[in-house]
C-alpha positions as CSV (number, residue, x, y, z in Angstrom):
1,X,10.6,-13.3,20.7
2,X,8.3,-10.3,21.1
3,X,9.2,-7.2,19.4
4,X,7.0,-4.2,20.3
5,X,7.8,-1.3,17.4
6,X,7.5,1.9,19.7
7,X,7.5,4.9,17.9
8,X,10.1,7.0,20.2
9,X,7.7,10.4,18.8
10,X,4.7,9.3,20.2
11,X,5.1,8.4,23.5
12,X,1.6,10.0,24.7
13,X,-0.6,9.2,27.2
14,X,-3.1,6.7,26.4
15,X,-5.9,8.8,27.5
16,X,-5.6,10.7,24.5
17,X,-7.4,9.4,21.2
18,X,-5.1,7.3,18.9
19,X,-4.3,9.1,16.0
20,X,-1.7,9.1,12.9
21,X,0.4,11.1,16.0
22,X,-0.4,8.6,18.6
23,X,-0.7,5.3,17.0
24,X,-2.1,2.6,19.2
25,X,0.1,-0.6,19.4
26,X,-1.9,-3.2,17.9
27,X,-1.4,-6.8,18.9
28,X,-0.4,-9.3,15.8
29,X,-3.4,-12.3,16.2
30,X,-2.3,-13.6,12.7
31,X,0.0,-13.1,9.8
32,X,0.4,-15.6,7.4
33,X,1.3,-15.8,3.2
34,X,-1.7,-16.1,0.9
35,X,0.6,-17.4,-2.0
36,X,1.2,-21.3,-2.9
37,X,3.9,-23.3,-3.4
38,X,5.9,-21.8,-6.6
39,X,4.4,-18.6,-6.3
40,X,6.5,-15.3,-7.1
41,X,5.2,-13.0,-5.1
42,X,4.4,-13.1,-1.0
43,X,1.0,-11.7,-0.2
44,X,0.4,-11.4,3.9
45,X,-2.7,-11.8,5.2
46,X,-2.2,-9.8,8.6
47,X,-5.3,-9.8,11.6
48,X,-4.5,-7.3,14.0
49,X,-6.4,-6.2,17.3
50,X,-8.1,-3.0,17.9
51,X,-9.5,-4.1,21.5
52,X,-9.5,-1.2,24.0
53,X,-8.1,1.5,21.4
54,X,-11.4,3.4,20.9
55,X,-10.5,3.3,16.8
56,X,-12.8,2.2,14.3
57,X,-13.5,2.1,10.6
58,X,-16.1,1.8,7.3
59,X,-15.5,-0.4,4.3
60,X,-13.0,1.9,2.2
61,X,-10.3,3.0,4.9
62,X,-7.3,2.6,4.6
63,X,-5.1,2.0,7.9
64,X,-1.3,3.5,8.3
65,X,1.5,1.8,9.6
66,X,4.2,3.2,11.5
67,X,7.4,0.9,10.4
68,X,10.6,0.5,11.4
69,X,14.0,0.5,9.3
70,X,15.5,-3.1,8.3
71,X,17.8,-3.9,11.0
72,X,20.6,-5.1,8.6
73,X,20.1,-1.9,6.4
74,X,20.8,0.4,9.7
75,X,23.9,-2.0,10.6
76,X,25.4,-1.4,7.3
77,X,24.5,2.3,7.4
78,X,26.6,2.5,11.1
79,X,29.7,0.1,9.7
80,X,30.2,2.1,6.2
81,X,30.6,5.6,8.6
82,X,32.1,4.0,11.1
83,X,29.3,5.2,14.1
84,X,29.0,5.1,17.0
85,X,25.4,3.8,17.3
86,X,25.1,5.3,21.1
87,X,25.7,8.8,19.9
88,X,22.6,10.9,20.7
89,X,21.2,12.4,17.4
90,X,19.1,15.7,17.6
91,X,16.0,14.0,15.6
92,X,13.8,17.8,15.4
93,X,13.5,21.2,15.8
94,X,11.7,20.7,19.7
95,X,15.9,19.6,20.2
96,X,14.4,15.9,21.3
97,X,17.4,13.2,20.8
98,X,17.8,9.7,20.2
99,X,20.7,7.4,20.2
100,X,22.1,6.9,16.7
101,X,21.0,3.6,16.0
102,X,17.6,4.2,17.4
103,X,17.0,7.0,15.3
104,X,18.0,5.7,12.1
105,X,15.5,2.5,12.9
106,X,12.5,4.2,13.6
107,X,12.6,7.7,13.0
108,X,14.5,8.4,10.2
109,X,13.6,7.6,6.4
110,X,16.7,5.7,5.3
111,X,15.5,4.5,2.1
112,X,14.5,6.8,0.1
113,X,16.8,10.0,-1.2
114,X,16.0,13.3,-2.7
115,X,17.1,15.7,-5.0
116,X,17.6,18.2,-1.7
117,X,19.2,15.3,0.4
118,X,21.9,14.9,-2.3
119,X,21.9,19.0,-2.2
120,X,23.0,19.7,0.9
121,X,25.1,16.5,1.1
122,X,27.2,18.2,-1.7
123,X,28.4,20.5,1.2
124,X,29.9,18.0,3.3
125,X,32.3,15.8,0.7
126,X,35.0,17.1,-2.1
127,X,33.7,14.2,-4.0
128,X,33.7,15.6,-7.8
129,X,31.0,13.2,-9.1
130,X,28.5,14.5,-6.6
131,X,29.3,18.0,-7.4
132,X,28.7,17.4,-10.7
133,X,25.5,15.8,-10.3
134,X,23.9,18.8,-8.1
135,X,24.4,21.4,-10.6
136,X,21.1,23.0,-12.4
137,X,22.2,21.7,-16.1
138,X,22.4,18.1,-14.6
139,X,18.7,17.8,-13.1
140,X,17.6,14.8,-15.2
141,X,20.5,12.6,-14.3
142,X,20.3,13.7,-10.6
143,X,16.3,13.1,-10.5
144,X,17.6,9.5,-12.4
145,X,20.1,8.6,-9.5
146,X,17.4,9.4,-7.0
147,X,15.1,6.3,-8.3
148,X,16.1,3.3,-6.9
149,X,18.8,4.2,-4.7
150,X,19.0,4.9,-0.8
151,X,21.4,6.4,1.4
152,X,23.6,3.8,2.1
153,X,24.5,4.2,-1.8
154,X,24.9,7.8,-1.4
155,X,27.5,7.4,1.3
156,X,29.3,4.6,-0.5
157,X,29.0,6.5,-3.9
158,X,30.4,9.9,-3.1
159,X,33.1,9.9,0.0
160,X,35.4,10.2,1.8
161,X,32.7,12.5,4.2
162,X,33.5,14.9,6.5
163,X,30.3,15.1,8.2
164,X,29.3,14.1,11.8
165,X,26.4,11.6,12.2
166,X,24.3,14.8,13.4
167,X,25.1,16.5,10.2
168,X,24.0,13.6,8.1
169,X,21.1,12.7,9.4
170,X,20.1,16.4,9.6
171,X,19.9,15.7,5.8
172,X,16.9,13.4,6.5
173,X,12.7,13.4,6.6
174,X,10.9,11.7,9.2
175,X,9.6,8.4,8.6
176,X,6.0,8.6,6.7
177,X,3.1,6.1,7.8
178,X,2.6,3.6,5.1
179,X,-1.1,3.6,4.2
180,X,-2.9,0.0,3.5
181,X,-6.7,-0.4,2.3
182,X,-8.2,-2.3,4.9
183,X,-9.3,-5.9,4.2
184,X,-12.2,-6.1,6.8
185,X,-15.4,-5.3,7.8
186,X,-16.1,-4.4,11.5
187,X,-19.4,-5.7,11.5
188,X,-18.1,-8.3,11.1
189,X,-14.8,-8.5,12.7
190,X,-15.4,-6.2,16.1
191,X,-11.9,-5.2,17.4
192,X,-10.3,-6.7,14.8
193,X,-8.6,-4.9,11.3
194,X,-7.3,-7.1,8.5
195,X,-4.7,-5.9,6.0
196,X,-3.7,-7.9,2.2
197,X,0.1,-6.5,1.8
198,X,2.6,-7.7,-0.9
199,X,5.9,-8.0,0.0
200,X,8.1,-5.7,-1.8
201,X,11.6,-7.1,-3.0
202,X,13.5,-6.0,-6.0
203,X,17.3,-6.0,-7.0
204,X,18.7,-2.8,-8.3
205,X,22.1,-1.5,-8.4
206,X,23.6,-4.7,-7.5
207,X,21.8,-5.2,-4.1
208,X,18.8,-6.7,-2.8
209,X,15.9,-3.6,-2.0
210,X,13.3,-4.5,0.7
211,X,10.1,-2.4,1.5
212,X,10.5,-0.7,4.6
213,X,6.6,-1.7,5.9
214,X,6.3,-5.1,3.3
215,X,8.7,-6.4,4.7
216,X,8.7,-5.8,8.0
217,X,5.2,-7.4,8.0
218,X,6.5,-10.1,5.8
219,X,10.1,-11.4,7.6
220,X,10.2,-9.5,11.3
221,X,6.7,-9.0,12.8
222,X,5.4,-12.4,14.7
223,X,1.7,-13.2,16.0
224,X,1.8,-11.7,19.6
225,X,4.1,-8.7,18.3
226,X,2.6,-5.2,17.8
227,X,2.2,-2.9,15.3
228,X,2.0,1.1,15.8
229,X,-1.1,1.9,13.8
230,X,-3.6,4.6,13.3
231,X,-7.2,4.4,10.9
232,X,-6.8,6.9,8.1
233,X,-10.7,7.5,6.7
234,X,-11.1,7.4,2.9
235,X,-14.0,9.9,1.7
236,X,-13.5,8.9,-1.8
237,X,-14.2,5.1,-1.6
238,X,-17.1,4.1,0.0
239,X,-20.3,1.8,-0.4
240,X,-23.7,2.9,-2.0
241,X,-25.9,4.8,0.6
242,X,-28.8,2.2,-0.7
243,X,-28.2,-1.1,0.1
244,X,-29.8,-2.2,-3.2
245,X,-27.6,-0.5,-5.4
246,X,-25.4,-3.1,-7.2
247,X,-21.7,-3.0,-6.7
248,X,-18.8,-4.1,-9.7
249,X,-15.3,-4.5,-8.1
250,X,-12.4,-4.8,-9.9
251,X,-9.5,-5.6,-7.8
252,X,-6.5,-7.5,-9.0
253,X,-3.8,-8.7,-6.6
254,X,-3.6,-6.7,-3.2
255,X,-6.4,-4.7,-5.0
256,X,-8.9,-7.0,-3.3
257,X,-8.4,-5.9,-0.1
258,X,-11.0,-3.1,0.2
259,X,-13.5,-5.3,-1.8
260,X,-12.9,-8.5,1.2
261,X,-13.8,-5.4,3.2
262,X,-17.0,-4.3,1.2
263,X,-18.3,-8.1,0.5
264,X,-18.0,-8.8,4.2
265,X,-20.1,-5.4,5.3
266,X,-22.8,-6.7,2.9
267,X,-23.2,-10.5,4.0
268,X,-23.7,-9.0,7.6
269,X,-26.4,-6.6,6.6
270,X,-28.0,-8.6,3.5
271,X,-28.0,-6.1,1.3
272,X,-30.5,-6.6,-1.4
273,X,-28.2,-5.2,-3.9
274,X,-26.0,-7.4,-6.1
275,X,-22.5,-7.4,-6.8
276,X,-20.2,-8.9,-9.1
277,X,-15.9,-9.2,-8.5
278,X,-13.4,-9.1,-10.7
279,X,-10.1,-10.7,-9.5
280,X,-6.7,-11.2,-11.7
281,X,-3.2,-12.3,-10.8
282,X,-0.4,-14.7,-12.1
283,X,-1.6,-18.5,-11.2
284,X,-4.8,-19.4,-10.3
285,X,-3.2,-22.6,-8.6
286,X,-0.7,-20.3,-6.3
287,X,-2.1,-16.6,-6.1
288,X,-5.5,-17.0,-6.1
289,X,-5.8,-14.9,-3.1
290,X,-8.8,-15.5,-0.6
291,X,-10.3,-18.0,-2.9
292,X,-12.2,-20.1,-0.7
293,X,-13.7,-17.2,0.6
294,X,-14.7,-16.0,-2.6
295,X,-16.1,-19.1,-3.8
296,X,-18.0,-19.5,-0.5
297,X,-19.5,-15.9,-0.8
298,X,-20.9,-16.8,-4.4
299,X,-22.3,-20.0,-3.3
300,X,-24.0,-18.4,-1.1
301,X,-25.4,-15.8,-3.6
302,X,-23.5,-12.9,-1.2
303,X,-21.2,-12.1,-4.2
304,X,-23.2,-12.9,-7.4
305,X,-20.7,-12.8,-10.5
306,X,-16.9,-13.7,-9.5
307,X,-14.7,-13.3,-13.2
308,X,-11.0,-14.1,-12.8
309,X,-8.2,-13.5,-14.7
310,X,-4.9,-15.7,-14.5
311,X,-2.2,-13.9,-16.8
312,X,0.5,-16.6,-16.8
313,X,-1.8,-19.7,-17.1
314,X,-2.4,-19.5,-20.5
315,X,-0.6,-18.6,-24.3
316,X,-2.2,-15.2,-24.1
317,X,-2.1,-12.9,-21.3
318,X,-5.6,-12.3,-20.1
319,X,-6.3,-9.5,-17.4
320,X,-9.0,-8.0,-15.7
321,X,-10.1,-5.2,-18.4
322,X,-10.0,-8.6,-20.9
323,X,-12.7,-10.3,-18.7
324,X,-14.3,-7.1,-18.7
325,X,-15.1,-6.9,-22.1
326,X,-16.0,-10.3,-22.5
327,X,-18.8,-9.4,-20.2
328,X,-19.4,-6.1,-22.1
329,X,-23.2,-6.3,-22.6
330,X,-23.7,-7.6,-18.8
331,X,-21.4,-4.7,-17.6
332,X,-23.7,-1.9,-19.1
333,X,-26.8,-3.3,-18.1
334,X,-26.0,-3.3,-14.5
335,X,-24.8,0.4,-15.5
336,X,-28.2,1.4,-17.0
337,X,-29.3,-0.2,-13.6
338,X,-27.6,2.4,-11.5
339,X,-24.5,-0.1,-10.6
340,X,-21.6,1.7,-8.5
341,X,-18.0,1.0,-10.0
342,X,-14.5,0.7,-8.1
343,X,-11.1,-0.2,-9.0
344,X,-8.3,-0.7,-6.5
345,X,-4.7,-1.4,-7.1
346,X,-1.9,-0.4,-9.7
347,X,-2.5,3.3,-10.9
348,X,0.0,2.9,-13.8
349,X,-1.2,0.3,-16.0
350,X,-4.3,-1.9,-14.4
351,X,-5.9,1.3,-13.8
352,X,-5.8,2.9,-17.2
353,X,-6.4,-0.2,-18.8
354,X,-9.4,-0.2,-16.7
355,X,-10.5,3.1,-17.2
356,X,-10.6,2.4,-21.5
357,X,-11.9,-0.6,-21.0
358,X,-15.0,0.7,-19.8
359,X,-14.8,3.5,-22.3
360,X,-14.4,0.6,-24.8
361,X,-17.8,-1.2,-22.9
362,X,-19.5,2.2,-23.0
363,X,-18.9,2.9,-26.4
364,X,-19.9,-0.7,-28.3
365,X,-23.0,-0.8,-25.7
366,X,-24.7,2.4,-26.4
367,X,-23.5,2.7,-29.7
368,X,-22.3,6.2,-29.1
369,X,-18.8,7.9,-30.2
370,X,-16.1,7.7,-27.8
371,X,-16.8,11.7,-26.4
372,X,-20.1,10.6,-25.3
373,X,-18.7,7.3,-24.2
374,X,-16.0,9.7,-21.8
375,X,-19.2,12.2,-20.9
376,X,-21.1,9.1,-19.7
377,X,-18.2,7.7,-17.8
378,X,-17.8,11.2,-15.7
379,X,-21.0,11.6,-14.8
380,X,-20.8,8.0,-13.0
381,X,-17.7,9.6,-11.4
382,X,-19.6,12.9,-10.5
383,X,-22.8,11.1,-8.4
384,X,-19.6,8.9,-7.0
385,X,-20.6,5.5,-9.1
386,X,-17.2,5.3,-10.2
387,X,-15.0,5.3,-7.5
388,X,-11.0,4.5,-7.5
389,X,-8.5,3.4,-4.6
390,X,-5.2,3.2,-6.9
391,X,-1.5,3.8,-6.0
């Protein structure tokens, strides 16, 4: 079947540039799941066409998605009020409307609440719970409801309602682009952009939660469908000026997305400098993402060091900051050489482990106390050698 994801707020003329407000509908040329056989996770590799859209890109961007609601999630949403999904909804201040069901697929965020959404929603029910939970002493516990939860649950949780379908979705803010590093070079993919996206599924409060733009790209969009999208430039991650600077990448999971994008750029213009990878997941047999690619590239002395990191192949867990400082003298040579540094992926953990891992490196190498170890390390960040893309 093909599906076309208009974006009912951006129906501009093509004439004008595309743009986060006028997304151009890319055509799906492949989308297919990186993982193996007994894998846990779902990683898509997505190829999507830029031809006649005028956009382009560097090694570093990121590109946004506009997605759409999950159609069974909007279904339950219009059977728990009992809707009418042809009802025309005033979706903003311009007084532009949408039928019900429309708005709460594609312009609506349905999945996420607020402490103001559960606010003003305390206005339109007598439930006592939610009364409760809005009042100033109770802040923690209302910021606590928040994670996790969607509005479906608020609607089950705190009725009966006596609030039109206008009043509720009043309550609501307009779907945000999802932003994805992009796993591509255009040198060498012209009118082409490649994402790396994990599928985001997780059980909480006894139902099933799905990523609004994961999965989308993982269960509903098809080769041939489109995708609204938009190029959202990243000044903060970027390759060396000097093509003979050396690069380390450290970029576990969907974290090698930018890095595909960086290694490619180089092979096409033979950069003199080096560059060395480091790559972690679960199982080397089923989530070694892009491997062949990766091997290739280091046969072929594009990508010179390639260090992985498998945490549930062996006793121990190993990770990348592990393989990093089993490489400790290596790492601060190519440092004292003038190497650039990036990291891309988790920003709660990987990242901070990271971060004192190098510390650690710095440290032990130079023999110097861990101040100096930290002065060295922001100066690298300060003439952009260390550069992160983490979320």
């Amino acid at each position: 079947m093909q599906t076309t994801l208009e974006n009912p707020r951006n129906a501009k003329s093509d004439t004008l540039p595309f743009s986060r407000n006028n997304p151009f509908q890319a055509k799906v040329l492949k989308n297919i799941n990186l993982n193996g056989t007994g894998s846990s996770k779902e990683t898509r590799h997505i190829e999507l066409s830029l031809e006649g859209s005028g956009l382009s890109y560097a090694p570093g961007d990121a590109l946004g998605i506009v997605p759409a609601n999950d159609p069974d999630l909007v279904h339950s949403l219009l059977m728990e009020m009992e809707w009418d999904e042809e009802t025309d909804v005033m979706i903003n201040k311009q007084g532009e409307t949408l039928p019900l069901k429309e708005a709460l697929t594609a312009y609506f965020e349905i999945t996420l609440l607020t402490k103001k959404i559960l606010q003003q929603a305390a206005a339109f029910t007598e439930n006592e719970k939610l009364q409760q939970l809005v009042l100033v002493e109770n802040a923690v516990q209302l910021k606590e409801y928040c994670n996790g939860r969607d509005l479906l649950d608020m609607l089950r949780d705190f009725g009966p309602w006596k609030a039109s379908a206008q009043e509720i979705v009043s309550l609501l803010r307009k779907m945000t682009p999802r932003l994805y590093s992009i796993a591509s070079s255009m040198a060498a993919n012209p009118d082409e952009v490649h994402l790396t996206i994990g599928a985001v599924r997780f059980n909480a409060y006894d139902r099933e939660r799905k990523g609004v733009c994961s999965v989308l790209c993982a269960e509903r969009v098809q080769e041939g469908d489109t995708l609204p999208v938009f190029v959202q430039p990243n000044k903060h991650f970027y390759l060396p000026e000097s093509e003979d600077k050396d690069i380390i990448m450290v970029g576990p999971g969907t974290g090698i997305a930018p890095f595909r994008s960086f290694i490619q750029e180089r092979a096409i213009s033979k950069a003199a400098g080096r560059s060395w990878l480091f790559f972690g997941d679960q199982h080397a047999g089923s989530d070694f993402l892009y491997q062949n690619e990766l091997e290739n590239y280091q046969q072929n002395g594009i990508l010179t060091k390639l260090d992985t990191a498998f945490s549930r192949d062996a006793d121990q867990k190993v990770y990348v900051q592990h393989k990093m400082l089993e490489n400790s003298k290596e790492l601060f040579e190519w440092f004292e050489n003038g190497a650039h540094f990036y990291v891309c992926g988790d920003k709660e953990r990987m990242a901070k482990d990271v971060n004192e891992a190098l510390i650690s490196v710095i440290e032990k190498e130079s023999a110097c106390t861990r101040e100096e170890a930290e002065t060295y390390l922001d100066n690298m960040k300060k003439t952009g050698r260390y550069q992160r893309d983490v979320y």
